[in-house]
C-alpha positions as CSV (number, residue, x, y, z in Angstrom):
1,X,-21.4,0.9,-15.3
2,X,-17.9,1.9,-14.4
3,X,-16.9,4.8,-16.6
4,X,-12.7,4.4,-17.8
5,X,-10.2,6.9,-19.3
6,X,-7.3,5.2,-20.2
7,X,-4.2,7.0,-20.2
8,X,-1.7,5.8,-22.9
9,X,0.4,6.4,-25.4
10,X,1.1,2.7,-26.7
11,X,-1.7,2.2,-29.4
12,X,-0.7,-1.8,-28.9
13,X,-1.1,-1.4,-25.0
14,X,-4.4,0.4,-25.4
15,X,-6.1,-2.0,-27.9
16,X,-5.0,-4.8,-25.4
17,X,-6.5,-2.5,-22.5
18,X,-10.1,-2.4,-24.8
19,X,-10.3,-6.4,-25.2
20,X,-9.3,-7.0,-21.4
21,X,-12.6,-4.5,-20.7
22,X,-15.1,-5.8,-23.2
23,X,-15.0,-8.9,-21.6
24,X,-16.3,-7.3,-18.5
25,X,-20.3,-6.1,-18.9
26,X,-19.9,-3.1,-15.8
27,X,-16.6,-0.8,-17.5
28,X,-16.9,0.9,-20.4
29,X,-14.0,2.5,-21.8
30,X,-14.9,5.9,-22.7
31,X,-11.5,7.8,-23.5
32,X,-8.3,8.0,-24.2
33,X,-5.5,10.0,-23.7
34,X,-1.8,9.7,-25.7
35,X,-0.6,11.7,-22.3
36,X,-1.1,13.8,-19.5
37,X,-2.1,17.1,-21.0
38,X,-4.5,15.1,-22.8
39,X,-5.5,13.3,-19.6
40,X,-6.4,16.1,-17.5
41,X,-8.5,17.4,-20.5
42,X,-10.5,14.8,-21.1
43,X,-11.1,14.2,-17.1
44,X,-12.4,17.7,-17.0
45,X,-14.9,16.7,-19.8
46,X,-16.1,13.5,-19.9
47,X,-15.8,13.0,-15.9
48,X,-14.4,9.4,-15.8
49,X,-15.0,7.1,-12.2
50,X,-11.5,5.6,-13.0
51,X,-8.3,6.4,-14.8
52,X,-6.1,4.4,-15.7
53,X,-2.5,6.2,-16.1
54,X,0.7,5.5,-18.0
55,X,3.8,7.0,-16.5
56,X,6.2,7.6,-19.0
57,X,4.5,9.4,-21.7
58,X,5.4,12.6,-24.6
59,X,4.6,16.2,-23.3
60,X,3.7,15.6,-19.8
61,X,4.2,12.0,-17.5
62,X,1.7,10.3,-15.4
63,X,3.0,11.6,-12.1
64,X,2.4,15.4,-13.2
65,X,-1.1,14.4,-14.7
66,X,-1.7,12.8,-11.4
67,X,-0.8,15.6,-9.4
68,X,-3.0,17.9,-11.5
69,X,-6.2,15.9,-11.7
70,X,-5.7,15.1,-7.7
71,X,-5.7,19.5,-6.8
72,X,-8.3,20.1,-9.2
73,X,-10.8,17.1,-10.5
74,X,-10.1,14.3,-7.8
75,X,-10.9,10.8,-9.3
76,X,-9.5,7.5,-8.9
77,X,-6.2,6.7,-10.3
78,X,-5.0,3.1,-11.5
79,X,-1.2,3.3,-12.4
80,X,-0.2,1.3,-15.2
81,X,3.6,0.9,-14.5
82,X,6.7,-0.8,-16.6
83,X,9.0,-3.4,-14.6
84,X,10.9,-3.0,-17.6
85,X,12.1,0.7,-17.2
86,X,14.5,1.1,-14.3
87,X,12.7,4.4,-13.2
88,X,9.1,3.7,-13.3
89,X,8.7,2.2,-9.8
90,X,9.7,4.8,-7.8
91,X,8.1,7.7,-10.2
92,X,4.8,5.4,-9.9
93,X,5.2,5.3,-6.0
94,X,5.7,9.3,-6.2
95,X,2.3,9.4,-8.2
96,X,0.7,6.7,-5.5
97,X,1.7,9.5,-2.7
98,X,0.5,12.3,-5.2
99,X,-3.2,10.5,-4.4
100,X,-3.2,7.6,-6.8
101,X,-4.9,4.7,-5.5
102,X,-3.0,1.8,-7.0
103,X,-0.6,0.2,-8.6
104,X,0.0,-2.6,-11.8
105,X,2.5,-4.0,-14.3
106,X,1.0,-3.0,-17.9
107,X,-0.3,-6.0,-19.7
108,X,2.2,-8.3,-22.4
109,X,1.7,-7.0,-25.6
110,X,0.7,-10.9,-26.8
111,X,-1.6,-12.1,-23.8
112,X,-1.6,-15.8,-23.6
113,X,-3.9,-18.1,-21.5
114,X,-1.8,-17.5,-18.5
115,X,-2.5,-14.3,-18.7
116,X,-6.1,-14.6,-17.5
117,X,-5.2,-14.3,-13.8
118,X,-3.9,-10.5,-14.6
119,X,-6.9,-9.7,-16.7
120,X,-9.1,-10.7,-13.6
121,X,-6.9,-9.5,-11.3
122,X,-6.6,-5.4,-13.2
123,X,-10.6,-5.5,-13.6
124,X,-10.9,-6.4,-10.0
125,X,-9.0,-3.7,-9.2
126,X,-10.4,-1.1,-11.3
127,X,-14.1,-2.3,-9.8
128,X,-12.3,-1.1,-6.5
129,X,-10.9,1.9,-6.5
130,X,-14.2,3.0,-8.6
131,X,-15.7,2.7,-5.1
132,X,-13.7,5.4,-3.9
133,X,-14.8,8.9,-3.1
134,X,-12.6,11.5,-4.5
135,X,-12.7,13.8,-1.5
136,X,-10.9,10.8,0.1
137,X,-8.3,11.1,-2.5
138,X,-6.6,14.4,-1.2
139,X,-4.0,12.7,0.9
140,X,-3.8,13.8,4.2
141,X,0.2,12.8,5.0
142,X,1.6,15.9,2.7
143,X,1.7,17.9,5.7
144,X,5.0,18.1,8.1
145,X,3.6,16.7,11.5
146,X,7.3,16.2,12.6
147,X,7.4,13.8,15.3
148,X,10.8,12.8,14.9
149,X,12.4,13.4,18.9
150,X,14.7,10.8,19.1
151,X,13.4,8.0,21.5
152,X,16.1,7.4,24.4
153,X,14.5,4.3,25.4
154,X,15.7,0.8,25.4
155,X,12.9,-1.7,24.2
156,X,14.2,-5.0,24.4
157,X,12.7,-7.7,22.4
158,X,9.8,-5.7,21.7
159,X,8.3,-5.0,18.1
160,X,6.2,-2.9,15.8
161,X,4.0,-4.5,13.0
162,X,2.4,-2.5,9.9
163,X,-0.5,-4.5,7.7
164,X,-1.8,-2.2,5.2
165,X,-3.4,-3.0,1.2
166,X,-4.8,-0.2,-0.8
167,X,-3.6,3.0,-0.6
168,X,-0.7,1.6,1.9
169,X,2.3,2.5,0.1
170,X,2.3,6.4,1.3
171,X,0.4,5.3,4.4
172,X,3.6,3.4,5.2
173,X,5.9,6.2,4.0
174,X,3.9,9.1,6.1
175,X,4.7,6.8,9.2
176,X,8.4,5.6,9.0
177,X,9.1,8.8,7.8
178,X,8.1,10.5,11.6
179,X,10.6,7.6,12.6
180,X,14.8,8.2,13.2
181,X,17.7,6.3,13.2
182,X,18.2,4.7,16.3
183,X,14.5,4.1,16.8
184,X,13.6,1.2,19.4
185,X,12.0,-1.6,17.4
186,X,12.4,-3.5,14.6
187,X,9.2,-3.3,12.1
188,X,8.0,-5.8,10.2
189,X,5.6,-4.8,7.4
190,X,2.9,-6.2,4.5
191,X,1.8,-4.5,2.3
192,X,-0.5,-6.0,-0.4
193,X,1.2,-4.7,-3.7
194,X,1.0,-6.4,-7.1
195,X,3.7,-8.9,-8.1
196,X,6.8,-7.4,-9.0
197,X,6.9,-4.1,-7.4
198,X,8.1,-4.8,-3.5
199,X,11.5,-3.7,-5.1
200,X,10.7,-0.7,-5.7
201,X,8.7,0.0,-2.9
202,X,11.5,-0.3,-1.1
203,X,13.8,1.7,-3.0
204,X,11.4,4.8,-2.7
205,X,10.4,4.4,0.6
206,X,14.1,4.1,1.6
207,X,14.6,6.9,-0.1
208,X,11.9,9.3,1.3
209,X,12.9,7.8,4.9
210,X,15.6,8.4,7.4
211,X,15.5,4.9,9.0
212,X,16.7,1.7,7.0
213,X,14.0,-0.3,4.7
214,X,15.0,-3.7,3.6
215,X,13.4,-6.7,1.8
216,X,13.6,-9.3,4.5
217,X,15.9,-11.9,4.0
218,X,14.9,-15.9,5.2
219,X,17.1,-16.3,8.8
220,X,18.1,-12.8,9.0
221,X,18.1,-11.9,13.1
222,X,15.6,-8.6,13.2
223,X,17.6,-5.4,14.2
224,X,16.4,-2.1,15.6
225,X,15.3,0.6,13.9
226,X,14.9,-1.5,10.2
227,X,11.7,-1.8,8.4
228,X,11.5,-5.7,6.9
229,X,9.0,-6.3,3.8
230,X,8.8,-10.3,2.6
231,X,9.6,-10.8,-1.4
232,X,6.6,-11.2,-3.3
233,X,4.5,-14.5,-3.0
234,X,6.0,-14.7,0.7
235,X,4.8,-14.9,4.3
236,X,6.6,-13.2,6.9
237,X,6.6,-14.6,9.9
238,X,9.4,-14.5,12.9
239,X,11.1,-17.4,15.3
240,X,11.9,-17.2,18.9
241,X,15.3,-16.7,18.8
242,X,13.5,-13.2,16.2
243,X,14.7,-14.4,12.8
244,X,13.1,-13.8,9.9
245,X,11.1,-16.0,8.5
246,X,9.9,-16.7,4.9
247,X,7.0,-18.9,3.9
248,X,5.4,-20.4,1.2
249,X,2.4,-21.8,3.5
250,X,-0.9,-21.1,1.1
251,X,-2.4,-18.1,1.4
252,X,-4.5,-16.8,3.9
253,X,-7.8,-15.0,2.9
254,X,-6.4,-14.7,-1.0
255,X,-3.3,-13.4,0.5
256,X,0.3,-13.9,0.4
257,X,1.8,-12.2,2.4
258,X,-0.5,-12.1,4.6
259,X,-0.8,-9.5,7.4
260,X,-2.7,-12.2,10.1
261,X,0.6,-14.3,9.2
262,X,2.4,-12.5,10.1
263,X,0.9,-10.7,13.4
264,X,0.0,-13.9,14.9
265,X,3.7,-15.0,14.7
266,X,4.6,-11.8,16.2
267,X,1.8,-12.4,18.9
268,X,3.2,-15.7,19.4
269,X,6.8,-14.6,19.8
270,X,7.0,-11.5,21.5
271,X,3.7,-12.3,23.7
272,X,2.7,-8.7,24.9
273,X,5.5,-6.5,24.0
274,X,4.6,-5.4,20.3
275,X,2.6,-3.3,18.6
276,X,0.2,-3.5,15.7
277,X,-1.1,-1.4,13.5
278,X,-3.6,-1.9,10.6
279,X,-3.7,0.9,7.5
280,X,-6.2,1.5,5.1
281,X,-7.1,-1.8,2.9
282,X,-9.8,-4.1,1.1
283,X,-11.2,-7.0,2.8
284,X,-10.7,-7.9,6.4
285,X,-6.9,-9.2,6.8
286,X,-5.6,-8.0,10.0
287,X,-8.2,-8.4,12.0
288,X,-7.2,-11.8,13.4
289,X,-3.8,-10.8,13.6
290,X,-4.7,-7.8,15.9
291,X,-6.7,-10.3,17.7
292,X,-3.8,-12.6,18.7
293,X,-1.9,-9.3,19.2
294,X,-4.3,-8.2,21.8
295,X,-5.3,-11.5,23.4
296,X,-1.2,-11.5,24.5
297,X,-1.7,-8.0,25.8
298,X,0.1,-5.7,23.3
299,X,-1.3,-3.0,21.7
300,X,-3.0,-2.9,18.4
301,X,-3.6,1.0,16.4
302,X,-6.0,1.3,13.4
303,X,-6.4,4.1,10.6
304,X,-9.7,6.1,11.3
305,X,-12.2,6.2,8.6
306,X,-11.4,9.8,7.3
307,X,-7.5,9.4,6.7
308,X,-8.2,5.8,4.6
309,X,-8.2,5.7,0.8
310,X,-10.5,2.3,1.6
311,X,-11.7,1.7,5.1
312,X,-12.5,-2.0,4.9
313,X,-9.6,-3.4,6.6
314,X,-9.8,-0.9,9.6
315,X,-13.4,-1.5,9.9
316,X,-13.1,-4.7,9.7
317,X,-10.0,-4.6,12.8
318,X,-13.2,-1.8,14.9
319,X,-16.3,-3.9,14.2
320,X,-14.3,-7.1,15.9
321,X,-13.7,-4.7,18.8
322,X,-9.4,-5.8,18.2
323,X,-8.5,-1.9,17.9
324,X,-7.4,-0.4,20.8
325,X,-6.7,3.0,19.4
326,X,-8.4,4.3,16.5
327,X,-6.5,7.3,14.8
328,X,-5.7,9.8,11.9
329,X,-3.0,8.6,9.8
330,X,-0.8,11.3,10.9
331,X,-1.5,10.9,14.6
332,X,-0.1,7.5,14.4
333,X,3.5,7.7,14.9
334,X,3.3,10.2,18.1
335,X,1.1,7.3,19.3
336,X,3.6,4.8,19.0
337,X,6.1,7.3,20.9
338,X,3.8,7.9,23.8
339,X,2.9,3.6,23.9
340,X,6.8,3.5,24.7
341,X,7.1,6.0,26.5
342,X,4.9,4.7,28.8
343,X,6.0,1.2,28.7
C-alpha cells in the first residue's frame, strides 16, 4: 500500500484528489496539508512514500516545502501544477530541480469521462516515483562543476541528442547549463513531460542557461549552439538537408515524442558524427535509438545508476550493451568536450 499526503489548499481539488485514489486498492490517502508549513509537519509525522504538492499555497509555497522536506526528510514529490497561472511552471520546474520527481496539471474541478486517461495516467505516476529511494532524491547537479571553456572547434554537420523521462528536467538543465554560446552542435532533445508543460520547460531552462532553448519549429534548418524540444504530442525527427521535423507517426513504446524517434533519424542523417546521450527515465526508450546511433559509429553516453532519480532507461541503454560511456550526471558535459576535442 502506497502511503499519500496530499498537499492542498483547494478543499474542491482535494475531494477530487480522494475519489481519483479510492478507485485504486494500493494508495491510501493518509494526510493532508492546506500548505507547506503544514506539509513538512505532517511528513515528519506520519512518514508518507509520496507527496503530492500544490505550488501556490497561504503561509509557505510548494517550492519552499519542497526544498525543506528534500534537506531534512527526503521523500518523493509529485507536483501538482496550474497551466492556468502564468508563474506556476517555472516555480514547479525550480521545485523539480529542488529534488521533486515529477510533474502534473491538477485535475478539472468537474471530471468528465474524458478525464479517465488523467486519472490513470496521475496514479501511474504516483505508483512510480513511490519506487524511489529518498537518498536518490538529494540531487547531485547543485554543485558548480563549471565546464564551461569555450570550444574553438568547428563541427560541421555533427549533433548532440538528449532522451531523458523522469527526473529529466534538471538532468537537462545541469547539462546545457556547462554549455556556452557558441557551442559546436545543435541539440535536439525529448523529454517525457506531461501534456502542457514543454512551455515552460523551456522558459525555465532558457532562463537558468547561457545557450538558446527553443520549441522546435516544423522545417526550421538546425543551428549551432540551440537546444530544440518538439511541442507536445510530437516526434522530432530531422531531414537530410537537417530540418526539423515534426511528426504525428503513433507513438513508439507509449511514447510521443519519442526518444528512439528521434535518435534513429539522427543516426540516419548524420551517420557517425553525433552524439547521444540517455538520462535518467522509466521504461526502456532509448535504447534502440542509441543502438542505431552506435551501429553508424557515433557515440552514445548514459547516466550511471547513482546520479538517476529512476535508472530504468539507462539500464535499459547498459544491459543492451548500446552505452559506450557510462557516467555521473555531472561528468557528462566535460565528456562531450573531450569526444570533440578528440574528433
Amino acid at each position: 500500500m502506497i502511503r499519500l499526503l496530499i498537499t492542498e489548499d483547494s478543499l474542491s481539488i482535494v475531494e477530487i484528489l480522494k475519489a481519483i485514489f479510492k478507485s485504486d486498492g494500493d494508495i491510501e490517502v493518509v494526510g493532508y496539508a492546506k500548505n507547506g508549513r503544514e506539509s513538512i509537519q505532517l511528513t515528519e509525522r506520519l512518514k508518507p512514500d509520496v507527496i503530492l504538492m500544490d505550488i501556490n499555497m497561504p503561509i509557505m509555497d510548494g517550492l519552499e516545502a519542497t526544498r525543506v522536506i528534500m534537506s531534512k526528510i527526503p521523500t518523493p514529490i509529485l507536483i501538482l501544477s496550474s497551466l492556468i497561472k502564468d508563474d506556476d511552471p517555472s516555480i514547479s520546474f525550480e521545485a523539480l530541480r529542488a529534488g521533486a520527481l515529477d510533474i502534473m496539471e491538477k485535475p478539472a474541478l468537474q471530471l468528465n469521462p474524458s478525464d479517465k486517461n488523467y486519472e490513470m495516467e496521475l496514479i501511474r505516476k504516483i505508483k512510480i516515483v513511490s519506487k524511489v529511494k529518498p537518498i536518490h532524491l538529494i540531487y547531485h547537479n547543485e554543485k558548480n562543476y563549471h565546464t564551461k571553456r569555450r570550444v574553438h572547434i568547428i563541427k560541421d554537420n555533427q549533433i548532440l541528442t538528449i532522451g531523458a523521462s523522469t527526473g529529466g528536467p534538471p538532468a537537462i538543465c545541469c547539462i546545457l547549463k556547462n554549455f556556452v554560446p557558441g557551442f559546436p552542435l545543435p541539440i535536439l532533445i525529448v523529454q517525457h513531460i506531461f501534456s502542457g508543460f514543454t512551455e515552460g520547460m523551456i522558459n525555465w531552462l532558457s532562463k537558468n542557461c547561457s545557450i538558446k532553448v527553443k520549441l522546435a519549429e516544423n522545417g526550421e534548418k538546425v543551428a549551432e549552439g540551440v537546444a530544440y524540444f518538439p511541442p507536445c504530442d510530437f516526434h522530432l525527427g530531422i531531414d537530410n538537408s537537417h530540418r526539423i521535423i515534426l511528426s504525428k507517426e503513433p507513438p513508439i513504446g507509449g511514447h510521443r515524442p519519442s526518444v528512439d524517434f528521434m535518435m534513429r533519424h539522427v543516426a540516419r542523417v548524420f551517420k557517425g558524427k553525433c552524439i547521444g546521450i540517455l538520462l535518467t527515465g522509466m521504461g526502456k526508450d532509448g535504447t534502440e535509438g542509441l543502438r542505431a546511433i552506435k551501429q553508424q559509429g557515433g557515440k552514445t553516453i548514459v547516466q550511471d545508476e547513482e546520479t538517476s532519480v529512476i535508472f530504468g532507461m539507462p539500464k535499459s541503454a547498459i544491459n543492451a550493451g548500446v552505452a559506450d560511456i557510462v557516467c555521473p550526471l555531472e561528468k557528462i558535459p566535460s565528456t562531450v568536450i573531450n569526444l570533440l576535442s578528440l574528433q
